[in-house]
C-alpha positions as CSV (number, residue, x, y, z in Angstrom):
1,X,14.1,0.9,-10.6
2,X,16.6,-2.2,-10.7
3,X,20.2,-1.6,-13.5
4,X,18.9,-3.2,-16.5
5,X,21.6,-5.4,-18.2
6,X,21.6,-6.5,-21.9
7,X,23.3,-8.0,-24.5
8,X,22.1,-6.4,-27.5
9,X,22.0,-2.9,-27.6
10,X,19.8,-2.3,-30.9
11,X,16.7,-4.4,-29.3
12,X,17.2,-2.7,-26.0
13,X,17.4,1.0,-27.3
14,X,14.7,0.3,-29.9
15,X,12.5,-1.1,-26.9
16,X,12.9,1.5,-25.0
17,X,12.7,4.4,-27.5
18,X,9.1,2.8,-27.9
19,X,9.2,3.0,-24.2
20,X,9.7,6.4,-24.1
21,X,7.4,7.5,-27.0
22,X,4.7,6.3,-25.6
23,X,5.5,8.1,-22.4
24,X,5.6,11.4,-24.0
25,X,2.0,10.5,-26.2
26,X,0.2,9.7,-22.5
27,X,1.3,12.3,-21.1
28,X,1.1,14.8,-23.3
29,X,-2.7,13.8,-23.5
30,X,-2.9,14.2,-20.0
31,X,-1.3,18.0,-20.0
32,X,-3.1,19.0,-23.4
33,X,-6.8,18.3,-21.1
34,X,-6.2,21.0,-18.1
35,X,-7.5,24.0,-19.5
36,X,-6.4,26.7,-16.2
37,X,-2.9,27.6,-15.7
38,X,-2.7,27.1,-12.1
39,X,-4.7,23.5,-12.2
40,X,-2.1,22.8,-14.6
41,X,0.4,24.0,-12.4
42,X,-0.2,22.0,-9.6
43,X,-0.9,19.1,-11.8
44,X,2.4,19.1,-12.9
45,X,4.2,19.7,-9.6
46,X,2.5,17.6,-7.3
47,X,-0.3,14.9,-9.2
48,X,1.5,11.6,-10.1
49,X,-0.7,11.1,-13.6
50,X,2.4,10.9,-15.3
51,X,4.4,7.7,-15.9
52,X,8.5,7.6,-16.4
53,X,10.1,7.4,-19.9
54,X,11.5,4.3,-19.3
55,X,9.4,0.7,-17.5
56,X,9.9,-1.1,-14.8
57,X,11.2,-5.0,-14.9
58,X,8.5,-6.2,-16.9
59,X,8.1,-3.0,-18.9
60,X,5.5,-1.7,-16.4
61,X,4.3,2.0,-16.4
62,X,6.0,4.2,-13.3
63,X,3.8,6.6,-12.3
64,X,5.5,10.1,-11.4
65,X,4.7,13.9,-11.7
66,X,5.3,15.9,-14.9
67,X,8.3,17.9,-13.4
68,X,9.7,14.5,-12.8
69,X,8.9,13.1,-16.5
70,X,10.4,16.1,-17.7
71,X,13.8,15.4,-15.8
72,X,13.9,11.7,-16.4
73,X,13.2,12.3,-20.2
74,X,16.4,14.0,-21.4
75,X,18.6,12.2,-19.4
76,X,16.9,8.8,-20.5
77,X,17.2,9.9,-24.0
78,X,20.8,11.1,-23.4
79,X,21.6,7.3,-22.0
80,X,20.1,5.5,-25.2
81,X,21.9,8.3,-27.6
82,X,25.1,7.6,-25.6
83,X,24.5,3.5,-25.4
84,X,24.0,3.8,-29.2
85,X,27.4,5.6,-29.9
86,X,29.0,3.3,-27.3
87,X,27.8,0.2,-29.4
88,X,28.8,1.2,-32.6
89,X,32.6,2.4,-31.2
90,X,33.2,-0.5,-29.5
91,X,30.6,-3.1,-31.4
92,X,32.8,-5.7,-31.8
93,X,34.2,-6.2,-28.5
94,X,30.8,-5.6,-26.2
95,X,29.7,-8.7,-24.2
96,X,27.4,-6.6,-22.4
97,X,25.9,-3.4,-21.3
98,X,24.5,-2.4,-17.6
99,X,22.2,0.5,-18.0
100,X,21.2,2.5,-14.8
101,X,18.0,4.8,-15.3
102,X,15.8,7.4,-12.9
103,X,16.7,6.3,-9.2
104,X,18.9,3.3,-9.7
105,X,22.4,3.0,-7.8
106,X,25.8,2.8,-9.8
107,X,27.2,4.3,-12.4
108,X,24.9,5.0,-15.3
109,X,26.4,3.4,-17.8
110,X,29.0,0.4,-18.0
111,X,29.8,-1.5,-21.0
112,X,31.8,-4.2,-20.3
113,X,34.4,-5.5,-22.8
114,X,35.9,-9.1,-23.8
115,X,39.3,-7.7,-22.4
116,X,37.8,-7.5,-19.3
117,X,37.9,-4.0,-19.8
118,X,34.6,-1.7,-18.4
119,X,33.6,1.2,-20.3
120,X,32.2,3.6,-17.6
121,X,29.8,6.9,-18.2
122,X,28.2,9.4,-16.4
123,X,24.8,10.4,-18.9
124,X,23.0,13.9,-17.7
125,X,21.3,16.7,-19.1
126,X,21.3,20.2,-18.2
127,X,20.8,23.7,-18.6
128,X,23.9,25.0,-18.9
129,X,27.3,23.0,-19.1
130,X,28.2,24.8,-15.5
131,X,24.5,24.3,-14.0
132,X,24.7,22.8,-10.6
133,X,28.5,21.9,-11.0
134,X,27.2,18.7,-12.2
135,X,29.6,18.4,-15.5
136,X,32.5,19.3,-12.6
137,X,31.0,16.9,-10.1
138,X,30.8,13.7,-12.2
139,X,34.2,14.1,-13.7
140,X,35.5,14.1,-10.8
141,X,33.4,10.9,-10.0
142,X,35.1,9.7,-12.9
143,X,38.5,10.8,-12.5
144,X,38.8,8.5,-8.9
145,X,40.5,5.9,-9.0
146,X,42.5,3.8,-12.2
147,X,40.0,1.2,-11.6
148,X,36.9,-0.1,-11.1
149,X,36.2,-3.5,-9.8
150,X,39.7,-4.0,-10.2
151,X,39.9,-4.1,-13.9
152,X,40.8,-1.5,-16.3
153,X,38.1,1.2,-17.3
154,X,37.3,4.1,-19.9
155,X,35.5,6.7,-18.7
156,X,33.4,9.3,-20.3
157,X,31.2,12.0,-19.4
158,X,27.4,11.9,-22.1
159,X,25.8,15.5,-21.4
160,X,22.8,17.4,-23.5
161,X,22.3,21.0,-22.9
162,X,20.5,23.5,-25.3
163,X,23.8,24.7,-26.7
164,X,25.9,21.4,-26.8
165,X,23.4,19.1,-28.2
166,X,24.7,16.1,-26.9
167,X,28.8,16.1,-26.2
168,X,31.1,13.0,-24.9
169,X,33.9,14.4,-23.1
170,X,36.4,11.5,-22.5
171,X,40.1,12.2,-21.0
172,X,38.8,16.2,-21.1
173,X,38.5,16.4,-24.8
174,X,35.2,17.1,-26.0
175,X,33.3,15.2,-29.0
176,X,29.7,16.4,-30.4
177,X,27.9,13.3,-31.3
């Protein structure tokens, strides 16, 4: 999937929470049909009858397996939760947002800024804050280098996990949202 970029962050996220409703009712339609546990199973593993919580370019379905869904879900939630927090701390100086969801390359978030300033964000759910090293991992990411693109940046880190709901850790300090 190409990095969507947008100017207005209320259409966008209300877009694509419709996006990602839908998503969940087709799939879930899908799952609540298979009546044996190992049919479902495999279903889930390996049969592409789901479709990604967010669309393609033109808003087209993705199709995917259910264990991919269920990955993509969270952290595509997580990304329009942390877009929406972004846009209301910095509404008045946005001039746009680049948005990068399921397999895209970059950083998963950037805001830019009218001070030429980039907001930058790592957006990921897990199971456990230390799961994988993954909260370690992108800080790290987003501790290199003072810049990006050789203009000033904030950074921050959006996670959901099952005892953090979902957290912004910026300079180290975390913040429940």
């Amino acid at each position: 999937m190409s990095n969507k970029r947008f100017e207005n962050a209320t259409d966008y996220i209300k877009n694509g929470k419709c996006f990602l409703q839908k998503a969940l009712e087709r799939n879930f339609s899908t799952i609540k049909s298979k009546e044996e546990a190992v049919k479902l199973f495999s279903m889930i593993k390996f049969n592409r009858e789901a479709i990604l919580p967010y669309g393609g370019n033109d808003g087209e379905e993705l199709p995917t397996n259910f264990m991919e869904f269920i990955n993509q879900l969270y952290t595509t939630a997580i990304s329009y939760k942390a877009v929406e927090w972004l846009n209301e701390e910095y509404k008045d100086s946005i001039t746009e947002f680049s948005l990068c969801l399921g397999e895209s390359n970059g950083r998963d978030l950037t805001v830019f800024l009218k001070d030429n300033t980039h907001v930058i964000a790592e957006v990921f759910a897990v199971t456990h804050p230390d799961s994988n090293q993954k909260l370690k991992h992108d800080l790290l990411a987003l501790s290199a280098g003072q810049s990006e693109h050789g203009v000033n940046s904030i950074r921050y880190a959006f996670l959901h996990c099952r005892k953090r709901n979902l957290s912004v850790l910026m300079k180290g300090v975390p913040k429940r949202l």
